[in-house]
Structures are given as structure tokens and as C-alpha cells.
C-alpha positions as CSV (number, residue, x, y, z in Angstrom):
1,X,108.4,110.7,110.8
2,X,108.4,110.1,114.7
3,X,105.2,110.1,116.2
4,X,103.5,110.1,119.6
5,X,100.7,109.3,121.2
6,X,99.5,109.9,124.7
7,X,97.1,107.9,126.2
8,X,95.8,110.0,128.9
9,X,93.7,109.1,132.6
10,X,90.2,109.2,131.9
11,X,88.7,112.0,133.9
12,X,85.7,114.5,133.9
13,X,86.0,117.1,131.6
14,X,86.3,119.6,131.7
15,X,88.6,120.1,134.0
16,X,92.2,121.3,134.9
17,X,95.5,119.8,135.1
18,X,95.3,118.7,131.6
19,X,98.6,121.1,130.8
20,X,100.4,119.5,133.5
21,X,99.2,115.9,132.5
22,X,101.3,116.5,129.0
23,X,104.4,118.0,130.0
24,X,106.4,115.7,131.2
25,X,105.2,113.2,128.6
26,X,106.0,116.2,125.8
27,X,109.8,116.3,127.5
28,X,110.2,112.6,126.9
29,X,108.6,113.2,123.1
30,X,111.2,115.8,122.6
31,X,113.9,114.0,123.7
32,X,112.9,111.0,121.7
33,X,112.5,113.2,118.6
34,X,109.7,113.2,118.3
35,X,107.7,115.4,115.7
36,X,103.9,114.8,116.7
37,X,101.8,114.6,119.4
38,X,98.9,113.0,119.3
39,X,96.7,113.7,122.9
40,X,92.6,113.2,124.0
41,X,89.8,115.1,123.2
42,X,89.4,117.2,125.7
43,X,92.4,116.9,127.8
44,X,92.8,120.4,127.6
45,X,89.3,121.6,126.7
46,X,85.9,120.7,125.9
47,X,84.6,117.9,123.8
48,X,84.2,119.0,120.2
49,X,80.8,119.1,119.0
50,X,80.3,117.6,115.5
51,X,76.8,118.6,114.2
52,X,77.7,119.6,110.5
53,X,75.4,117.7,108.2
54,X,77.4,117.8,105.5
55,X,80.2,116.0,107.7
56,X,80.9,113.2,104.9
57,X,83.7,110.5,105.4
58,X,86.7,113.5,106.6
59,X,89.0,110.9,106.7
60,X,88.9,109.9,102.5
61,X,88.2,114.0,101.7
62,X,91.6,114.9,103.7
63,X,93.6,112.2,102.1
64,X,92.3,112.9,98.8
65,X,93.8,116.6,99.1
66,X,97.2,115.4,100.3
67,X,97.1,114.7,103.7
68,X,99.9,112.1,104.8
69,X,98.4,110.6,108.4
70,X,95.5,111.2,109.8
71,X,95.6,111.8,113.6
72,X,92.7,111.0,115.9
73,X,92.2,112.9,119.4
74,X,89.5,110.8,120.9
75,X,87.1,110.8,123.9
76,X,85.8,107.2,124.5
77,X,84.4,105.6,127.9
78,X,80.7,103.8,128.3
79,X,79.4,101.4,130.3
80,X,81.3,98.1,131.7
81,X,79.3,95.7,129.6
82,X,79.4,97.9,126.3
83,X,82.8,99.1,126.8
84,X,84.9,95.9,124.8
85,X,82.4,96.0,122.9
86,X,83.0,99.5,121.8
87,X,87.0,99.0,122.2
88,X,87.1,96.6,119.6
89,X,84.9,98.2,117.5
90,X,87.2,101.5,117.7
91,X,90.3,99.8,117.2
92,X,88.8,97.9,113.7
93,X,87.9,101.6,112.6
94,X,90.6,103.3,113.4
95,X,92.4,100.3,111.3
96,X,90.2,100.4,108.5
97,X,90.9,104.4,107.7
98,X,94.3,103.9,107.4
99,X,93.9,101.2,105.1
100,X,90.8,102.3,102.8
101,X,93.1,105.8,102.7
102,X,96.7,104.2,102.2
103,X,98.1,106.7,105.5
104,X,99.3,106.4,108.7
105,X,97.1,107.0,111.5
106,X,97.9,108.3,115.2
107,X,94.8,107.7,117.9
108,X,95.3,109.1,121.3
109,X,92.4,107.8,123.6
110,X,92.1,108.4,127.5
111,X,91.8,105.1,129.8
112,X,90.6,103.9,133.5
113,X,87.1,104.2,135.3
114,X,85.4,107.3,136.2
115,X,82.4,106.6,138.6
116,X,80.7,103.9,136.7
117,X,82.3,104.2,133.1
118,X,85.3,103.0,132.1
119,X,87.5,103.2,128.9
120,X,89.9,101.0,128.6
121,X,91.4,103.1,125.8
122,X,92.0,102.9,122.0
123,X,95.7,104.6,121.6
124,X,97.6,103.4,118.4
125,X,99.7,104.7,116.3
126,X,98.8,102.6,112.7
127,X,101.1,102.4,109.4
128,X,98.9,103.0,106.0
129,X,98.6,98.8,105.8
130,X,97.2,98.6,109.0
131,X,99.8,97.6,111.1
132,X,99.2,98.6,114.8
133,X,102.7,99.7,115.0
134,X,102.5,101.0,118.9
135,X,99.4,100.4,121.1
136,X,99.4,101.7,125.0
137,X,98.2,99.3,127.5
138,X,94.5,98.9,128.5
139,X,93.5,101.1,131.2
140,X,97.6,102.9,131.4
141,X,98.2,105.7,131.2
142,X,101.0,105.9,128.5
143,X,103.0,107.5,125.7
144,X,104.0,105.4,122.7
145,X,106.0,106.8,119.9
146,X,106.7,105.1,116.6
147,X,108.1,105.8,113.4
148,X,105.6,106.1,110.6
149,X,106.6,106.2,106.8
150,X,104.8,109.2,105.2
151,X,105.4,108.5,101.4
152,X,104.4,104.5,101.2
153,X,102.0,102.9,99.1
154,X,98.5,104.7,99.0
155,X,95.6,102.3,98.7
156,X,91.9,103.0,98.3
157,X,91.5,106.4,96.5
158,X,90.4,106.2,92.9
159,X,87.5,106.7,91.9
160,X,85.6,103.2,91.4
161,X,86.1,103.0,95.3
162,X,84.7,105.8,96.5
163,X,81.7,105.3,93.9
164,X,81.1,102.1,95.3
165,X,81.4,102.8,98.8
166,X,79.6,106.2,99.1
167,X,77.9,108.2,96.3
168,X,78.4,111.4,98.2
169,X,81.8,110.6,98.3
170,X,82.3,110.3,94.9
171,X,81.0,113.7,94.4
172,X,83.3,115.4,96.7
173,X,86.2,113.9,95.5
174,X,85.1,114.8,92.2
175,X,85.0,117.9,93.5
176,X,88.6,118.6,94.7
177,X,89.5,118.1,90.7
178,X,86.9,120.5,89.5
């Protein structure tokens, strides 16, 4: 499957423009054939707001009932001296659930300064071995588009895993077969 991701200017949210922002990178997805696109958090909108206590490892629940790539709209931008700090760590996580889950994942991040925060943006597009397949350039803005096999080899969900890694887990895996 042909997949995108748009790595989009960092700016305040929310605000407008966003629409405009995509188009002409949606045009060169098209034209590319491309079947997904992958965009920021809150390019368009607001910021989600995840406050659900019961919001346990998404990622391992989804892939457990079928999903085939996980894609990830992000939001990211701190302070100069945390921000590679923070980059890094994104980019290791972002690896790590499409290995522990055995799927490709697509990561669209927004990049540059606004005021005194920067991001210098986490966009990838990931095969389910961890292969950064397509990355956009630090602080670019940028569309990358790669192809991602849907139906390779999933790793990292049976159950000895998830009972080792996260109790709750376990049970709500268990639960999808009950």
C-alpha cells in the first residue's frame, strides 16, 4: 500500500490555513498514488484531548483486532534544550510500536520554531520490522510517501508477551477472544 506523510510548519493552533496547507501536498499524493495520508494533530483543528483512564497501550489493542498500520497524527514542539531530547525519544517509540505489534506505522509531525519552541519534527513512515522507510527532513516542511507491505510477518502479539509486558494488557487481549 502507498502511503504519505506530511510533515507540516509548526504553527499556533488553532488556526486557519491548515486546508490550504494540504492541498497541494494531497495533489502530489494523488498523483503518486497514493492511498493514505497521514497529516498533524491539529493542522486542521484542535489538539485532541486524551484523558480516558482506561486508555491502555491503543497501539497492541488495535493490532490485536486486525488493524494493519497504525498511523500517528502528532503534535510535538518544547523547549530548545529538551527538544532532541524529546525527538529522539519519539522516533525510538514510534519504532518500537511497529515492532512489538509486527505493522507498519505512518507518523506525521509538524516542524520549525514558533516563538521560543521548536520541533524539529518526527515524520516517518516505518515497516512492521522497524525500518524507517521515509523520514522528512528536520525542521522541513515535507511530504514523504513510501510503499508499506500490509500482510508481512507479525511479531509481538501472543499472549506470553503481553503478560509480561503489561498485566492489563493481557486482560484486554483476553478480552477480544471472549
Amino acid at each position: 500500500m502507498r502511503v504519505a506523510a506530511y510533515q507540516a510548519p509548526y504553527r499556533p493552533y488553532p488556526s486557519e490555513g491548515g486546508v490550504e496547507l494540504v492541498l497541494a501536498h494531497l495533489e502530489r499524493a494523488q498523483a503518486d498514488g497514493v492511498e493514505l495520508v497521514c497529516c498533524p494533530e491539529a493542522l486542521i483543528g484542535e489538539l485532541a484531548n486524551e484523558t480516558d483512564g482506561d486508555y491502555i497501550e491503543p497501539a497492541r489493542v488495535l493490532a490485536a483486532k486486525g488493524a494493519e498500520f497504525l498511523v500517528v497524527p502528532v503534535h510535538g514542539g518544547h523547549r530548545p534544550a529538551k527538544e532532541q531530547a524529546w525527538r529522539a525519544r519519539g522516533i525510538n517509540v514510534l519504532i518500537a510500536r511497529a515492532v512489538e505489534n509486527g505493522i507498519p506505522l505512518v507518523d506525521a509531525d509538524v516542524a520549525g520554531w514558533q516563538g521560543e519552541r521548536v520541533c524539529h519534527g518526527t515524520t516517518a513512515i516505518i515497516d512492521s520490522q522497524g525500518t524507517v522507510v521515509a523520514a522528512a527532513q528536520p525542521l522541513a516542511e515535507e511530504l514523504v510517501i513510501a510503499d508499506v507491505a500490509l500482510a508481512g510477518l507479525r511479531g509481538g502479539i501472543d499472549s506470553e508477551l503481553f503478560g509480561r509486558a503489561n498485566p492489563a494488557v493481557f486482560g484486554q487481549f483476553g478480552a477480544l477472544w471472549s
